[in-house]
MIMI-40217 format. One record per residue (C-alpha): chain; x, y, z; residue in one letter. Coordinates in steps of 0.02 Angstrom, whole numbers, plus 32768, in hexadecimal, padded with zeros to 4 digits. Example, Ala and Ser with C-alpha at 12.3 -4.5 7.8 and 13.67 -1.06 7.14 Angstrom:
<pts>
+------+------+------+------+---------+
| kese |    X |    Y |    Z | vexdren |
+------+------+------+------+---------+
|    A | 8267 | 7F1F | 8186 |       a |
|    A | 82AC | 7FCB | 8165 |       s |
+------+------+------+------+---------+
</pts>
This chain:
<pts>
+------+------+------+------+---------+
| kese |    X |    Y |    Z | vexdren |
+------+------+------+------+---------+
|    A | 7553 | 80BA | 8872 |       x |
|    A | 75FD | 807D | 88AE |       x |
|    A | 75F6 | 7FE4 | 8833 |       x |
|    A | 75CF | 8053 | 878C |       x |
|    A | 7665 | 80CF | 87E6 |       x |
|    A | 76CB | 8030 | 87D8 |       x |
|    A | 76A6 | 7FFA | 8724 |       x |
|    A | 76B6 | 8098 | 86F4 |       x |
|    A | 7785 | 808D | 8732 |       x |
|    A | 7792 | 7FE5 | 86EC |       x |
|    A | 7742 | 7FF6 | 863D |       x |
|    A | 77C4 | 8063 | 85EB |       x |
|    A | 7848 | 7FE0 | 861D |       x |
|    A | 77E2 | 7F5D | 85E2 |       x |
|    A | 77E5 | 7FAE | 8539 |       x |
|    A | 7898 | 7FBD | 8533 |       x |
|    A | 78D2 | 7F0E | 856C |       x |
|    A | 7848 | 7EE2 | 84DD |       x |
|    A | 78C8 | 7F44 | 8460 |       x |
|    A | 7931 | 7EB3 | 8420 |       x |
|    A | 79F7 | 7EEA | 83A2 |       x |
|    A | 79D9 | 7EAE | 82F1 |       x |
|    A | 7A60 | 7E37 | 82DC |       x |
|    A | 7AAE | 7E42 | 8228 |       x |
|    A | 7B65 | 7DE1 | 822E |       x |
|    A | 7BAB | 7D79 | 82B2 |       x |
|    A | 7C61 | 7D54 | 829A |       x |
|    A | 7CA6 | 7CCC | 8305 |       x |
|    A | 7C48 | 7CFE | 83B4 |       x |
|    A | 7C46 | 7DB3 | 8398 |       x |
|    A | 7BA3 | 7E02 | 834D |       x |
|    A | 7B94 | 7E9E | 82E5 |       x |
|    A | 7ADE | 7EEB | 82EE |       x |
|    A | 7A7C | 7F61 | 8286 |       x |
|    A | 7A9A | 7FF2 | 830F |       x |
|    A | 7B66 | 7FDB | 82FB |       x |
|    A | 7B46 | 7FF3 | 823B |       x |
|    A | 7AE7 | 8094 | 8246 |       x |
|    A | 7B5C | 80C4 | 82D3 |       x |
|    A | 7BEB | 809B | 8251 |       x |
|    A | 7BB0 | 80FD | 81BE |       x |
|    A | 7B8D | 8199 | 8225 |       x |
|    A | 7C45 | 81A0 | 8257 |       x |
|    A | 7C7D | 8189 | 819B |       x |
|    A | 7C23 | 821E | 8186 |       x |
|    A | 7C47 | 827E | 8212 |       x |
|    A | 7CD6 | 829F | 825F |       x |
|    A | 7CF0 | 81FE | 82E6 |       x |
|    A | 7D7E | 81B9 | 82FE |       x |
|    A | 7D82 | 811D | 827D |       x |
|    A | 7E13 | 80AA | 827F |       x |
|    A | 7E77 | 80B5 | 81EA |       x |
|    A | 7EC9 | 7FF3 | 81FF |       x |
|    A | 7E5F | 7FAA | 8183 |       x |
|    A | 7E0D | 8049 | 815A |       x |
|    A | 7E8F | 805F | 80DF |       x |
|    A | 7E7A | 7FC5 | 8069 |       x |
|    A | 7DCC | 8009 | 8053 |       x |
|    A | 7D4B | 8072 | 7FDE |       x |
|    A | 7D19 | 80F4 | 8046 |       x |
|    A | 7C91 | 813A | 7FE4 |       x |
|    A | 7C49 | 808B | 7FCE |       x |
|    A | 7C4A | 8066 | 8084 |       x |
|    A | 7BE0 | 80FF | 8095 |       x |
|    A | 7B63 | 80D0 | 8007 |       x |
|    A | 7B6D | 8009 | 7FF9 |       x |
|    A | 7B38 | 7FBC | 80A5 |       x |
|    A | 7B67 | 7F0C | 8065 |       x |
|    A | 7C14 | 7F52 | 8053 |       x |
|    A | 7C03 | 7F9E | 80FD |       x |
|    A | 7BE8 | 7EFF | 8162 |       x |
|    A | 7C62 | 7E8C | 8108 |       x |
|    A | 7CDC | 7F3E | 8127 |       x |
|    A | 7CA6 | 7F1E | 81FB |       x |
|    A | 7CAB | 7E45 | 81E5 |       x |
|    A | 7D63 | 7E73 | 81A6 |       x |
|    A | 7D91 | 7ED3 | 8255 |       x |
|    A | 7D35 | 7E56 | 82B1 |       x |
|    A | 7DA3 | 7DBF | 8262 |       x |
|    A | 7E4C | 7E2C | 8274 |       x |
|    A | 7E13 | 7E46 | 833E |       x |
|    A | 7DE2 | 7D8C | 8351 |       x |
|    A | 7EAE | 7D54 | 82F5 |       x |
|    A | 7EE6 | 7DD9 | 8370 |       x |
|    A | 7EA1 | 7D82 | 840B |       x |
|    A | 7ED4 | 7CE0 | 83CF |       x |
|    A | 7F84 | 7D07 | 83A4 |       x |
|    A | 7F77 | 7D5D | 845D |       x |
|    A | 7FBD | 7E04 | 8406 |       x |
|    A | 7FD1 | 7E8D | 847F |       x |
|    A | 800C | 7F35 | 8480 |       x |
|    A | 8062 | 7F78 | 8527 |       x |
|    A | 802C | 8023 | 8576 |       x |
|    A | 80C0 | 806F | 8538 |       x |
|    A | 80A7 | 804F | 8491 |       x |
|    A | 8012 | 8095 | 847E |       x |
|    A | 8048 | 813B | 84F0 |       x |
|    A | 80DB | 8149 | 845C |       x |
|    A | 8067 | 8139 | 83DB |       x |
|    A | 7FEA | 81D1 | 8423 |       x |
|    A | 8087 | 8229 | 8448 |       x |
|    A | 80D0 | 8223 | 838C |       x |
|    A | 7FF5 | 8250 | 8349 |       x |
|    A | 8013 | 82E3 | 83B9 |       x |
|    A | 80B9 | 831C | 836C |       x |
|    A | 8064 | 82F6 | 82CF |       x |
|    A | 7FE0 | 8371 | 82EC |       x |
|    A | 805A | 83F2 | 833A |       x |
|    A | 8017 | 83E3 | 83F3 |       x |
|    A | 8055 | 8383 | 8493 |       x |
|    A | 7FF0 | 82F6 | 84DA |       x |
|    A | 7F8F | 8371 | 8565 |       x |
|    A | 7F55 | 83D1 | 84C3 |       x |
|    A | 7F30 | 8340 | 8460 |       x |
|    A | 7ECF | 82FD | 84FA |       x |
|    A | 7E65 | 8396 | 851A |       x |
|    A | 7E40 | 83A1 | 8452 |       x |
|    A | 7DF1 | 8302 | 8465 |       x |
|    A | 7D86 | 832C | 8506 |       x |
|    A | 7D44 | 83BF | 84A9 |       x |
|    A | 7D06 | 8336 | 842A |       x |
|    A | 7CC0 | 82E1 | 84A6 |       x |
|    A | 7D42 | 823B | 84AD |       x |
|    A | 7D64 | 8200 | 8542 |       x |
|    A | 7E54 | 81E0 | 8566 |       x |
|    A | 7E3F | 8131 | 8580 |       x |
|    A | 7DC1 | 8111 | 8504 |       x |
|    A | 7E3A | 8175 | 8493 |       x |
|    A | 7EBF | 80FD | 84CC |       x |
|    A | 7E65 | 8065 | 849F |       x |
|    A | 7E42 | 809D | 8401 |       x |
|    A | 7F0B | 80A0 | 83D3 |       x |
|    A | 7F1B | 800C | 842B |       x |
|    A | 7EA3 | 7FB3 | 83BA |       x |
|    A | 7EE2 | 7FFB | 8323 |       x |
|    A | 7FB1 | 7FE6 | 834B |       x |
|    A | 7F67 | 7F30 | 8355 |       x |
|    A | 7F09 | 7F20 | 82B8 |       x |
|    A | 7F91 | 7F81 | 8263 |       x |
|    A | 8005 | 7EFB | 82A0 |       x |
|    A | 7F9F | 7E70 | 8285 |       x |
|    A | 7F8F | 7E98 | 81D8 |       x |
|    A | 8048 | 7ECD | 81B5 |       x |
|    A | 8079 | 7E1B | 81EE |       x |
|    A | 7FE9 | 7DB9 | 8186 |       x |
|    A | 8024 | 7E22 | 80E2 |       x |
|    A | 80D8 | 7E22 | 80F2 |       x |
|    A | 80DA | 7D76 | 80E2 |       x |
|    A | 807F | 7D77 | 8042 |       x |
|    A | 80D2 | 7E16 | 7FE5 |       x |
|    A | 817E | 7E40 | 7FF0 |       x |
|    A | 81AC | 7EFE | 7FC5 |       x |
|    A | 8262 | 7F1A | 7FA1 |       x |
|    A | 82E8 | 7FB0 | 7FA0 |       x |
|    A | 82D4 | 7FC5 | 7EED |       x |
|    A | 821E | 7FCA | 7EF5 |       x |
|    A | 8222 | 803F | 7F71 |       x |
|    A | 82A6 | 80B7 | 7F13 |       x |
|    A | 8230 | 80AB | 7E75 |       x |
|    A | 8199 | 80E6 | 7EE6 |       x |
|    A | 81EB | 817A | 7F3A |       x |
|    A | 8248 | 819C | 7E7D |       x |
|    A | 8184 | 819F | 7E30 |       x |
|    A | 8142 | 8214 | 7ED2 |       x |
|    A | 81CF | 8284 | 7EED |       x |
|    A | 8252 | 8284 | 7E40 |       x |
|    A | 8306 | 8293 | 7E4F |       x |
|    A | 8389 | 8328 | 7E4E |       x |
|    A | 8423 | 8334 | 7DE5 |       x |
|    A | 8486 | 8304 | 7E95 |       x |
|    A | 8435 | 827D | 7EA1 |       x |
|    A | 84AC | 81E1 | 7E76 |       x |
|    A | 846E | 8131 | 7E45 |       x |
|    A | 8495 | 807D | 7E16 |       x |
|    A | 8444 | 8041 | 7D75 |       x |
|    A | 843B | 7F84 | 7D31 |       x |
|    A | 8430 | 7FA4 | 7C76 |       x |
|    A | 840B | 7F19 | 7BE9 |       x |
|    A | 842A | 7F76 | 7B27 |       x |
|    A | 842E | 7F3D | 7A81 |       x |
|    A | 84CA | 7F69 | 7A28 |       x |
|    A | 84D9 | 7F8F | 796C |       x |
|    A | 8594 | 7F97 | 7926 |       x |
|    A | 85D7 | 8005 | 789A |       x |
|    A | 8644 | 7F86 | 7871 |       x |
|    A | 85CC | 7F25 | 7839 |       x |
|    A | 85A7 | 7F77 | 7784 |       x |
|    A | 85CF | 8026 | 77BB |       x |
|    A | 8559 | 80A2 | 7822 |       x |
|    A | 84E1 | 80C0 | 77B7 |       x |
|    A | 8496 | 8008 | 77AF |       x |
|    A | 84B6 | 8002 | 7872 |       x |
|    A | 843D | 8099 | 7880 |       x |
|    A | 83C0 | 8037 | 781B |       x |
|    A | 83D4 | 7FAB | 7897 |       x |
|    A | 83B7 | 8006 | 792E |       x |
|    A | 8321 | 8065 | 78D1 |       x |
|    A | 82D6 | 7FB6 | 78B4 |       x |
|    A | 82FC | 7F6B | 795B |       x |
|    A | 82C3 | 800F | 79A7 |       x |
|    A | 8220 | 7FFF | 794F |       x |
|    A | 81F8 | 7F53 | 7975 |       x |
|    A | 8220 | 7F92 | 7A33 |       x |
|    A | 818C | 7FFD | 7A1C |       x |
|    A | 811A | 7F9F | 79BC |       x |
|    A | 811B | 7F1F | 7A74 |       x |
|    A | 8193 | 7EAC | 7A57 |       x |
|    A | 8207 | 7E6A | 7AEC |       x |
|    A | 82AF | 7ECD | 7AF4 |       x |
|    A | 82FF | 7E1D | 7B2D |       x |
|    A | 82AC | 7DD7 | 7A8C |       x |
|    A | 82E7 | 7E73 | 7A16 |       x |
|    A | 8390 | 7E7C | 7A7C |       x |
|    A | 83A5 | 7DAE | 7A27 |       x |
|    A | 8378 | 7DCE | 7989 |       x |
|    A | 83D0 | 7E7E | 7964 |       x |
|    A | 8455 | 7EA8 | 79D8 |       x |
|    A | 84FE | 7E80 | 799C |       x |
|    A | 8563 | 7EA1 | 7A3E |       x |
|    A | 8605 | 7E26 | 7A26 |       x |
|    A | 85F9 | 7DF6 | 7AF1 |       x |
|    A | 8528 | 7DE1 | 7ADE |       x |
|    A | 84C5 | 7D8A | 7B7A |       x |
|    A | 841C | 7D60 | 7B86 |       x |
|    A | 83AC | 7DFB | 7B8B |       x |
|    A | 8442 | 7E67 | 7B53 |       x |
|    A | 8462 | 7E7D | 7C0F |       x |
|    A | 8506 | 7EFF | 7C17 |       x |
|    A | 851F | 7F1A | 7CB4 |       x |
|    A | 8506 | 7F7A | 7D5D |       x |
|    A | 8564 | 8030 | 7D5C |       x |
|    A | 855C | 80BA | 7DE4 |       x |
|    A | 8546 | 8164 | 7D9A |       x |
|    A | 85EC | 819A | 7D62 |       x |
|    A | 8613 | 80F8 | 7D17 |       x |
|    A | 85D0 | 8100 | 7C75 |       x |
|    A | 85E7 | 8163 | 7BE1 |       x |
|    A | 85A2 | 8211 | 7BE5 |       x |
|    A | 8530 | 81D0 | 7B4F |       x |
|    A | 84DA | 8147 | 7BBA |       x |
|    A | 84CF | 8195 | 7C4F |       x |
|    A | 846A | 823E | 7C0C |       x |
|    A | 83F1 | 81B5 | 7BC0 |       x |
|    A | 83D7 | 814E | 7C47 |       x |
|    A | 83CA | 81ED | 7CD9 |       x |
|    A | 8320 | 8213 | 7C7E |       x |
|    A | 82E1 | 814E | 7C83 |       x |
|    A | 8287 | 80FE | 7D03 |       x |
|    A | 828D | 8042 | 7D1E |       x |
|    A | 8252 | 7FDD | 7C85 |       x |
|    A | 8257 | 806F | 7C01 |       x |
|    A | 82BF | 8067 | 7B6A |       x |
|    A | 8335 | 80FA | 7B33 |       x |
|    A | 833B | 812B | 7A89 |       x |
|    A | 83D4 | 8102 | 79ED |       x |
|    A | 845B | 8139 | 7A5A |       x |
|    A | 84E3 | 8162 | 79D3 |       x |
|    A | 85AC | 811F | 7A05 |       x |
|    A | 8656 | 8135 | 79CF |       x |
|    A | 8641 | 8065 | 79A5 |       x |
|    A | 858B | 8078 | 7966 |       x |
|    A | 84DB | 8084 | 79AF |       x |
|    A | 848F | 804B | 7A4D |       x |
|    A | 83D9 | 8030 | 7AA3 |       x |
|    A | 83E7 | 8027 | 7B3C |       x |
|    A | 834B | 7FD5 | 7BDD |       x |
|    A | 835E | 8014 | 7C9E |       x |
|    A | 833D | 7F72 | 7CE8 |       x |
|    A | 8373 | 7FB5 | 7D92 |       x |
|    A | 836D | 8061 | 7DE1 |       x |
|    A | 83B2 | 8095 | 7E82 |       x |
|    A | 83D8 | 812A | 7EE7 |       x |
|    A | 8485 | 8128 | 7F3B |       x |
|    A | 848F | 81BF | 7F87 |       x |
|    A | 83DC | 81F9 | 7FCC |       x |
|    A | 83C9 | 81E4 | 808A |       x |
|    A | 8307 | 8221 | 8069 |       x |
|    A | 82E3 | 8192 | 802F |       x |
|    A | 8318 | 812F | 80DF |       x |
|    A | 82BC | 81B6 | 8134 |       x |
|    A | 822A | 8183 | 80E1 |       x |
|    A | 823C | 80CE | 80B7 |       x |
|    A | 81B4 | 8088 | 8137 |       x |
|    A | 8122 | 80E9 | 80F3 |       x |
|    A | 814A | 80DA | 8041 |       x |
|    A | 8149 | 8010 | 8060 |       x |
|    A | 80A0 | 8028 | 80CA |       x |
|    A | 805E | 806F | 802C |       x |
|    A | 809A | 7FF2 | 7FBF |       x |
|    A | 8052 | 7F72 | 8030 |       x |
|    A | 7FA1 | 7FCD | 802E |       x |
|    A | 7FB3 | 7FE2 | 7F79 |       x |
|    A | 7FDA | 7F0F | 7F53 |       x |
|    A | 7F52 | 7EE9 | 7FC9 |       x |
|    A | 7ED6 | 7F3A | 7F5E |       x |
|    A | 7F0A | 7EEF | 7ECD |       x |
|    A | 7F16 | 7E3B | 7EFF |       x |
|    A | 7E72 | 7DF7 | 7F4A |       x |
|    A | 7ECB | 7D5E | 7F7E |       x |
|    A | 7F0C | 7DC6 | 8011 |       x |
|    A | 7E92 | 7DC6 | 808F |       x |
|    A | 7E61 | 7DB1 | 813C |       x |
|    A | 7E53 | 7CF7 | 819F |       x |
|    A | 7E63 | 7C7A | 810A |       x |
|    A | 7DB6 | 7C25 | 815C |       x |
|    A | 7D52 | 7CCE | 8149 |       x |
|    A | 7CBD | 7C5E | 8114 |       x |
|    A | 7CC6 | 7BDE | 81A8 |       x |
|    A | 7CCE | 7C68 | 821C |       x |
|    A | 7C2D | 7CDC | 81E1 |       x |
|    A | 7B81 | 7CE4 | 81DB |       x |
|    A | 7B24 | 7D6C | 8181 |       x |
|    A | 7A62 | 7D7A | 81A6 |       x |
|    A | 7A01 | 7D8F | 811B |       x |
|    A | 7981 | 7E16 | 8159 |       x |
|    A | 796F | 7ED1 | 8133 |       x |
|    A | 79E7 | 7F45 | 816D |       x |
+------+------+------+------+---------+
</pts>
């Protein structure tokens, strides 16, 4: 009777040391099973804390419904993790305590709040902790690795926050302007107009304004492109400067009529001189940019050996 007592005790852990994780990637040492997929999903579509680090370059609808997606989404973190530990990354304690601080001012609470919020939810500080400490290093990781591929610049920068948030009439600028220049003198201004009409119209029909600028413009100091100059506002005539104010960078005005005869004129470059918003928000307008040329070239990526370094098993998941 005490034997069968004693099977009966050890058959239920028998069963469940016979319970074996389907293996579906390994990456480098590091093994992703069929459990940390479900487990995945269910925090897509819950509300789990999911890091956002490489989150961001991704479908998140298709990570829900496409489970091929899904595990080359989870190889990607576990190839970022492995570069971190071999570039010996690390993120000091108070880093991360900054970083929790700042989510918390974010969200309009202090840190004790912020803490308790997340014992309601059931997350344990530290684990909380760890989870920022992961992500400032992904984040970091990945900053480096595409920074050295894709260089975002002032201008594109001012064009971005120009696009997202338009201008005022106080705002002041600095514009690098190519035109094509039709002169009176040349058979009066009548045939000038006709000029600009045509050179306007093969503007719009696609061709190159460096190409039309060769072929029409009859400006007596002409350089390649019809480049003519950079100006500040306030430096040009009123004329130019109401066109160009409405243009962003690469559109062409319309026949802007002169005292000397008739001009088209190309923003080439646009920048705001006098808008301290745009400093203020200069760092997360280039994340976005970042996230944005990531997406769009797939020769940014993670480790360049991705394929030396995985191993998908083909069974169902």
């Amino acid at each position: 009777m005490k034997t069968l007592s004693l099977l009966l005790i050890f058959i239920p852990l028998f069963v469940q040391a016979k319970t074996v994780e389907k293996i579906v990637a390994i990456v480098n040492s590091e093994i992703i099973t069929l459990s940390e997929i479900n487990e995945y999903q269910k925090k897509l579509k819950g509300d789990a804390l999911v890091d956002q680090a490489v989150l961001q370059f991704k479908n998140t609808d298709k990570l829900v419904s496409d489970r091929d997606y899904l595990i080359n989404h989870l190889i990607d973190e576990k190839l970022i993790d492995s570069e971190i530990k071999k570039k010996k990354l690390s993120i000091t304690f108070e880093k991360v305590d900054q970083e929790i601080r700042r989510i918390a001012a974010e969200q309009g609470v202090s840190r004790d709040q912020l803490k308790s919020a997340l014992a309601e939810r059931g997350i344990r500080f530290s684990d909380y902790q760890d989870f920022i400490k992961t992500s400032i290093e992904r984040r970091a990781l990945i900053e480096r690795e595409v920074q050295s591929k894709i260089a975002i610049t002032e201008d594109d920068i001012t064009s971005y926050y120009i696009s997202k948030f338009g201008t005022s009439d106080n705002d002041a600028f600095e514009y690098r302007l190519a035109h094509i220049l039709l002169l009176k003198s040349n058979g009066g201004e009548e045939k000038a107009l006709e000029r600009a009409e045509k050179a306007l119209a093969s503007l719009n029909s696609g061709s190159a304004f460096d190409a039309v600028a060769e072929q029409f413009s009859e400006d007596p100091n002409f350089t390649s492109g019809g480049i003519m100059g950079t100006f500040k506002s306030g430096e040009m005539r009123p004329e130019i400067e109401k066109s160009v104010k409405k243009l962003n960078v690469g559109e062409v005005s319309k026949i802007i009529s002169a005292p000397f005869g008739y001009q088209i004129v190309k923003v080439l470059k646009k920048t705001l001189t006098t808008n301290p918003e745009i400093q203020e928000k200069a760092n997360s307008i280039r994340q976005v940019l970042m996230m944005e040329a990531v997406k769009q070239d797939s020769k940014i990526g993670w480790p360049s050996k991705r394929k030396e370094l995985i191993r998908i098993n083909q069974c169902e998941y």
